[in-house]
C-alpha positions as CSV (number, residue, x, y, z in Angstrom):
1,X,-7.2,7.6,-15.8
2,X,-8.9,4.1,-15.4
3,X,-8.3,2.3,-18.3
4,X,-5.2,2.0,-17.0
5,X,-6.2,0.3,-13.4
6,X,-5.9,-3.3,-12.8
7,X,-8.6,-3.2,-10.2
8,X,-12.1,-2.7,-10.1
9,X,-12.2,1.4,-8.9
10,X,-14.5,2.0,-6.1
11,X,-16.2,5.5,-5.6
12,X,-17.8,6.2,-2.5
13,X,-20.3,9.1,-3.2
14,X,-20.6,11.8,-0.4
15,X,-21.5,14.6,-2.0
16,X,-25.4,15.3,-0.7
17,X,-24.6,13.3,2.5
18,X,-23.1,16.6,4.7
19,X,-23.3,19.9,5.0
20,X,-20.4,20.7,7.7
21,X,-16.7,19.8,7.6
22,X,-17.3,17.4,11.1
23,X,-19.3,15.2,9.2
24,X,-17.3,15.4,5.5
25,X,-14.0,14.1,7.7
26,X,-15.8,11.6,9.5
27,X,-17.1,9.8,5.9
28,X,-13.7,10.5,4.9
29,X,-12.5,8.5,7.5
30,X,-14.7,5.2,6.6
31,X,-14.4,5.8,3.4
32,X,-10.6,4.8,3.6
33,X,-11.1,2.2,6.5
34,X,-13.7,0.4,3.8
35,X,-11.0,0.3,0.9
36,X,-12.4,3.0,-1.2
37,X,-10.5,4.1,-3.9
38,X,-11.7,7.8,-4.0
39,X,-14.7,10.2,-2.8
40,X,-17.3,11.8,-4.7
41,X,-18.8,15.0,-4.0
42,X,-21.7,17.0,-5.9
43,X,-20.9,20.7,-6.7
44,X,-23.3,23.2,-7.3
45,X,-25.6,26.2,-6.6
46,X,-29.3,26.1,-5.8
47,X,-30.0,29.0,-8.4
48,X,-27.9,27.9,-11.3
49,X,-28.7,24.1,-10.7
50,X,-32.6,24.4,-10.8
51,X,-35.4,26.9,-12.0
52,X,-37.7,27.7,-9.4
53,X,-40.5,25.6,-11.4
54,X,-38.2,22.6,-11.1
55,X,-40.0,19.9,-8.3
56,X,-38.5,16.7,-7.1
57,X,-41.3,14.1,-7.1
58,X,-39.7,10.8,-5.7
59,X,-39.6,8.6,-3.2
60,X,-37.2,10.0,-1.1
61,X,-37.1,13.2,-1.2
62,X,-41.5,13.7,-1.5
63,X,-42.6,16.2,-2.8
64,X,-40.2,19.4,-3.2
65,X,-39.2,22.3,-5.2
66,X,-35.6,21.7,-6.1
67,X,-33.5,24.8,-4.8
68,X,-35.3,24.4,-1.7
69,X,-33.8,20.8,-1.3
70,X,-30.3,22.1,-3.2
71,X,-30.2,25.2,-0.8
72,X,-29.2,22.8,2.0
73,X,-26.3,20.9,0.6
74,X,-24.7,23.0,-1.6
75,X,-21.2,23.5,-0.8
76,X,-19.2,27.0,-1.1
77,X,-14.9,27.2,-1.9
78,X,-14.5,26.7,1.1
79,X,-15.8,23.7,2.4
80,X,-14.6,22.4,-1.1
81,X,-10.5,23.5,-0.3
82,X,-10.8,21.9,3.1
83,X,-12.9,18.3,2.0
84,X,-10.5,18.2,-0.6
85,X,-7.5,19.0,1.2
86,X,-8.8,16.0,3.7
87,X,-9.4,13.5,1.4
88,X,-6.0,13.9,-0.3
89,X,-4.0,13.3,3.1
90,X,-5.9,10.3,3.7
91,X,-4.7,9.2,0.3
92,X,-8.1,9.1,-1.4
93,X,-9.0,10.4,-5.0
94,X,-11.6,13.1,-5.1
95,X,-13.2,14.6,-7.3
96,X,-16.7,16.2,-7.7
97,X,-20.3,16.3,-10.3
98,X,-20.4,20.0,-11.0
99,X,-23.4,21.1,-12.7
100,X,-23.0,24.4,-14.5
101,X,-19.0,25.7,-15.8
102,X,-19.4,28.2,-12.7
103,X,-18.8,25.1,-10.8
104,X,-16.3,23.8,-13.4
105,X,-13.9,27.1,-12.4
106,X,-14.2,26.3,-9.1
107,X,-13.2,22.5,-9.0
108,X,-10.5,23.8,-11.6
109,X,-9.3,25.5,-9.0
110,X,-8.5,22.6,-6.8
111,X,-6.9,20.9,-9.5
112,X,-9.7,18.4,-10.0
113,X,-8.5,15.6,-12.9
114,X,-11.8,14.0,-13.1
115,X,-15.1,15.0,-13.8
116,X,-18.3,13.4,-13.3
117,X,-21.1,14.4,-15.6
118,X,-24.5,14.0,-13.8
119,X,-27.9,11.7,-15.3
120,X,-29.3,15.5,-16.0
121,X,-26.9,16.7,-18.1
122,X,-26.1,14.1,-20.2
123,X,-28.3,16.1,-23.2
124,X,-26.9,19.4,-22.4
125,X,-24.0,19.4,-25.3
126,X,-23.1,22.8,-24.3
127,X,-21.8,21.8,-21.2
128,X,-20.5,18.2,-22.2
129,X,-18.1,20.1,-24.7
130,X,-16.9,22.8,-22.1
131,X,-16.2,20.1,-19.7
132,X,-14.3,18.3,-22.7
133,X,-12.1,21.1,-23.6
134,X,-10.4,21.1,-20.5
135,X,-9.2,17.6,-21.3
136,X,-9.7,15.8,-18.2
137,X,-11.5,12.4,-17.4
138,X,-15.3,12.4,-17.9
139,X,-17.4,10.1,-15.9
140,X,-20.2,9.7,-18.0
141,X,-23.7,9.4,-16.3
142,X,-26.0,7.5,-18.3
143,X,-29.6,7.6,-16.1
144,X,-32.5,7.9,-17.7
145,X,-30.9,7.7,-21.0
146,X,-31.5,5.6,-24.3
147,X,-28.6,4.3,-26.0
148,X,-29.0,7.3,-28.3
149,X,-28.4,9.8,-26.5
150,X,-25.8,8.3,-25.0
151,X,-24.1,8.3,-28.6
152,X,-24.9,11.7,-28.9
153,X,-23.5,12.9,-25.7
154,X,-20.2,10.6,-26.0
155,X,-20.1,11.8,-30.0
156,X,-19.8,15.5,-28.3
157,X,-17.1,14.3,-26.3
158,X,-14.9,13.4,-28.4
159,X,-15.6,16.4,-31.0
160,X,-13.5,18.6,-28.8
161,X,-10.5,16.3,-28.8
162,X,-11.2,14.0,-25.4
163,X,-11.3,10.4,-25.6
164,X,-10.7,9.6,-21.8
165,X,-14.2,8.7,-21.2
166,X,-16.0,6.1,-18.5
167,X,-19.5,5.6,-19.2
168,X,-21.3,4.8,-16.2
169,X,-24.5,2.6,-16.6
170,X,-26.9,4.0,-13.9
171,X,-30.6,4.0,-13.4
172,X,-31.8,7.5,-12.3
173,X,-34.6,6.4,-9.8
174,X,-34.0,6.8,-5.8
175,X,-34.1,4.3,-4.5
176,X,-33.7,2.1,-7.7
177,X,-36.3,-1.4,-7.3
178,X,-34.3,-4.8,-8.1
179,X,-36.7,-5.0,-11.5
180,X,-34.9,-1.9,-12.9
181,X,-31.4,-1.9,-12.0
182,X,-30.6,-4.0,-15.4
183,X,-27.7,-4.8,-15.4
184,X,-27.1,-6.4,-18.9
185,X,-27.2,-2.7,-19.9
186,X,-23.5,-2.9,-19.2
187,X,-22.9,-5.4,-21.2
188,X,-24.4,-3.1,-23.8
189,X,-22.3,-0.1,-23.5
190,X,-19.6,-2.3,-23.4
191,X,-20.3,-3.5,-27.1
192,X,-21.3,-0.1,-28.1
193,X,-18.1,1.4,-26.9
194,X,-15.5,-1.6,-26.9
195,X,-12.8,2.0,-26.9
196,X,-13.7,2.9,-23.5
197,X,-13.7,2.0,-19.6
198,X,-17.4,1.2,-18.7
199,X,-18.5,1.1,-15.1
200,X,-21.8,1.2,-12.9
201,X,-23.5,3.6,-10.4
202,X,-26.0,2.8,-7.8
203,X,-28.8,4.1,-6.3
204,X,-30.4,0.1,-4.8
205,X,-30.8,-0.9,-1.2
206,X,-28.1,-2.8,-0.5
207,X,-24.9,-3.9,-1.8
208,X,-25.8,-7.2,-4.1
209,X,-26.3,-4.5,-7.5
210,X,-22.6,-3.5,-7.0
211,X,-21.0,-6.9,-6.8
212,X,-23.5,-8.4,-9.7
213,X,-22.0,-5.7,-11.8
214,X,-18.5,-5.9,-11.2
215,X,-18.5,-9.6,-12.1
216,X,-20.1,-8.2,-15.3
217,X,-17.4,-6.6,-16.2
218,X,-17.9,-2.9,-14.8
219,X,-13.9,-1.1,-14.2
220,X,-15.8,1.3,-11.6
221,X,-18.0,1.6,-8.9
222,X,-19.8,4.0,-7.9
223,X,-21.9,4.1,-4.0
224,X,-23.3,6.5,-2.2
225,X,-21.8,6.2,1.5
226,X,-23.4,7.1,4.7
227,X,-22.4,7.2,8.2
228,X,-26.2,6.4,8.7
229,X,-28.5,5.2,7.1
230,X,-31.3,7.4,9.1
231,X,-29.8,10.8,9.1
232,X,-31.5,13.3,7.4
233,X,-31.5,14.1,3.5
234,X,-32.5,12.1,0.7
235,X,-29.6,9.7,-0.4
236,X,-28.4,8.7,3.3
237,X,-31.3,5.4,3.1
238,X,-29.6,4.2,0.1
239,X,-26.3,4.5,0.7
240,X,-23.8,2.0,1.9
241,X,-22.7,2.5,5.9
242,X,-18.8,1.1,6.1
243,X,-19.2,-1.5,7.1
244,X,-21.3,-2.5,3.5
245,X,-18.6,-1.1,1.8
246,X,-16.2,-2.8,3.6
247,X,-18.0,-5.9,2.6
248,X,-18.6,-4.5,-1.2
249,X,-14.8,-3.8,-1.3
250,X,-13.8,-7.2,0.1
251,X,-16.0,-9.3,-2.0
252,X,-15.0,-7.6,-5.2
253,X,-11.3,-7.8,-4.7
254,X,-12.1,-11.5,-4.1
255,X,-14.0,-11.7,-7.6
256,X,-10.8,-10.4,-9.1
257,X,-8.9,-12.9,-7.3
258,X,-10.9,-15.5,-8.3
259,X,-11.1,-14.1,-11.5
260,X,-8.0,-14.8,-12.9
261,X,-5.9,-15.3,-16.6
262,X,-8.8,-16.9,-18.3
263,X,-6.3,-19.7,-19.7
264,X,-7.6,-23.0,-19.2
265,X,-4.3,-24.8,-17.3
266,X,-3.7,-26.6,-13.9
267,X,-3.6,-24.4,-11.3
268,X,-1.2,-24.3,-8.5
269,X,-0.7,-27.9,-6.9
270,X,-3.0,-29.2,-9.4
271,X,-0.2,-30.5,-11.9
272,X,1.0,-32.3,-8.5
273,X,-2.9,-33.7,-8.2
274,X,-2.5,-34.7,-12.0
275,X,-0.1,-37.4,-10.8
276,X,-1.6,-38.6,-7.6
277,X,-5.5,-38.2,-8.7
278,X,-5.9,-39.1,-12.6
279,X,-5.7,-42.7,-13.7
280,X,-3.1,-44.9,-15.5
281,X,-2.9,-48.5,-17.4
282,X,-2.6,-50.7,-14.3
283,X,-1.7,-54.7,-14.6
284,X,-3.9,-56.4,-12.0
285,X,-2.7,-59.8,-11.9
286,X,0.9,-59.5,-12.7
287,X,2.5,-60.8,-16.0
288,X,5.8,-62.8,-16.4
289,X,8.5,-61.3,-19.2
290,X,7.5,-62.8,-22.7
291,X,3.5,-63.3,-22.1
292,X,1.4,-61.2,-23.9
293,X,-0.4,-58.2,-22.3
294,X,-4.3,-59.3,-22.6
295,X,-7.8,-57.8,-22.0
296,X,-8.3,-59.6,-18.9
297,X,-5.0,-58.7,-17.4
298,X,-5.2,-55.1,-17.3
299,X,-7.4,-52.2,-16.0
300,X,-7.5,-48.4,-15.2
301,X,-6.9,-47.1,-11.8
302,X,-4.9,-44.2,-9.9
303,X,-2.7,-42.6,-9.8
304,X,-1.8,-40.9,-13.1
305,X,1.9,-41.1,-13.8
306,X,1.8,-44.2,-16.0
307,X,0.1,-44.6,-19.1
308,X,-2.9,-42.6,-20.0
309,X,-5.8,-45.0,-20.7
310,X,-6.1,-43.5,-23.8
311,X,-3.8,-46.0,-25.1
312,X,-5.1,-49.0,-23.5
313,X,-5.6,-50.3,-27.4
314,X,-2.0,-49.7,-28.5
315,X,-0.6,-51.6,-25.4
316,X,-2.6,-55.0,-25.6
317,X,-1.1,-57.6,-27.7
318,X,1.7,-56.3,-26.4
319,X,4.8,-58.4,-25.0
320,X,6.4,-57.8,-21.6
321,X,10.2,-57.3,-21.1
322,X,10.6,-58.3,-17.7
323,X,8.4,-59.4,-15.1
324,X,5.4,-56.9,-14.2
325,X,3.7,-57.5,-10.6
326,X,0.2,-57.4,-9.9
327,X,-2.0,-54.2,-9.5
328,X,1.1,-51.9,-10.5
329,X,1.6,-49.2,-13.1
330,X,2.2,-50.4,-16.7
331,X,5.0,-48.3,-18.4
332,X,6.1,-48.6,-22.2
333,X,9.4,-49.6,-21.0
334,X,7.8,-52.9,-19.5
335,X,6.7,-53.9,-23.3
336,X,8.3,-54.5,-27.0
């Protein structure tokens, strides 16, 4: 699905960020005013998700057992067949992060075409190859993961026949401190897995980590999105409000501009500004037909449609055909 694109492809993550359909059209909504190309949601269910010895220990969410936390924002059929009903008539992708194949059924349901695999399953192989099966774009998470793993998990991938893969650099800590975010990791995958799409998934403060690694080459972007940054739940302080992904959109799409072919060539009215602004073989006192063209009687101004100085050697010594005037534009035609 985004090999294919021409753009960078910009996620804005929801999923975690509402609990009632209000609030899921509303970052719908400014999700497609910003230029998003699709929105994320995270599917699953508190007692299939987590044990109830698993804790969350971070800096924004505290201290926690983990279906406590998951209890709040998980989502039933429902909610799902309306969000994703929404998001379609707005013209936005969507598609979700399940996190057990209970959750696959249902977001088969909706005729989901892409999945996104989350940072914690990326070593269950189980559930990377029943995903697979179904054929359908994997977005790979890759937090907390050495390059390794990430060979095993891809490797398991493609074992069941599914090569439309996007391995997503992330960095599984919330939020994620400019020291860690590295970015050359992308650079990495990329040379690890020349074969597939490679893109980026944040979890900073701020914007900056998404533009850095689109001009490093990442195809997709992944944000979590907000309609504030102080509402309550975990991922709302470090997710982008619309009118920083407004700003992320518009600067990336500027990069691509500015991007360009890669072929080094004048651009635009530059072969006009060839003529006008290089410099040509100039005689700057004038010469009369049959003298010789000399050292002293030449020297290398604009503009640039005469003769390149570059051949300033070959033309002295030279004898003029006609009469030359001072501090004009030598051309071979003036000379035998």
């Amino acid at each position: 699905m985004f090999r294919e694109k021409k753009r960078v492809y910009i996620v804005a993550e929801i999923g975690g960020n509402f609990t009632d359909y209000d609030t899921a059209t509303l970052l719908i909504d400014q999700a497609k005013e910003s230029g998003a190309d699709a929105v994320k949601l995270q599917t699953y269910k508190a007692n299939t998700v987590a044990s109830k010895q698993a804790m969350f220990d971070m800096e924004n969410t505290g201290i926690i057992r983990q279906t406590e936390y998951f209890k709040k924002f998980e989502l039933d059929m429902e909610m799902h067949e309306k969000v994703y009903a929404y998001a379609r008539k707005m013209g936005l992708d969507i598609f979700s992060t399940p996190s057990h194949m209970s959750d696959v059924d249902m977001l088969e349901k909706l005729g989901t075409n892409v999945y996104k695999i989350g940072a914690d399953d990326v070593t269950n192989i189980p559930f990377l190859k029943g995903v697979a099966r179904l054929g359908k774009t994997i977005m790979l998470s890759t937090g907390m993961s050495t390059l390794e793993e990430v060979r095993e998990a891809v490797n398991a991938i493609l074992e069941e026949g599914n090569e439309d893969i996007v391995i997503m650099h992330v960095v599984s800590l919330y939020p994620t401190a400019p020291q860690y975010v590295n970015l050359e990791a992308i650079r990495t995958l990329q040379r690890e897995f020349p074969q597939f799409t490679v893109g980026y998934s944040d979890h900073t403060l701020g914007i900056d980590s998404c533009i850095f690694a689109a001009v490093m080459g990442a195809r997709v972007i992944e944000k979590h999105f907000t309609y504030d940054k102080q509402a309550e739940g975990p991922d709302h302080m470090l997710s982008a409000t619309m009118d920083e992904m407004k700003t992320l959109v518009e600067k990336i799409r500027l990069y691509e501009e500015m991007r360009g072919h890669g072929v080094k060539m004048p651009m635009g009215d530059e072969l006009k500004n060839r003529k006008n602004n290089r410099k040509s073989i100039v005689c700057v006192h004038g010469i009369k037909r049959g003298e010789v063209l000399t050292e002293d009687n030449v020297d290398i101004k604009r503009p640039g449609f005469g003769i390149p100085p570059k051949y300033k050697a070959v033309l002295i010594g030279k004898r003029a055909v006609r009469d030359i005037e001072d501090d004009t534009v030598i051309r071979w035609a003036d000379f035998e």
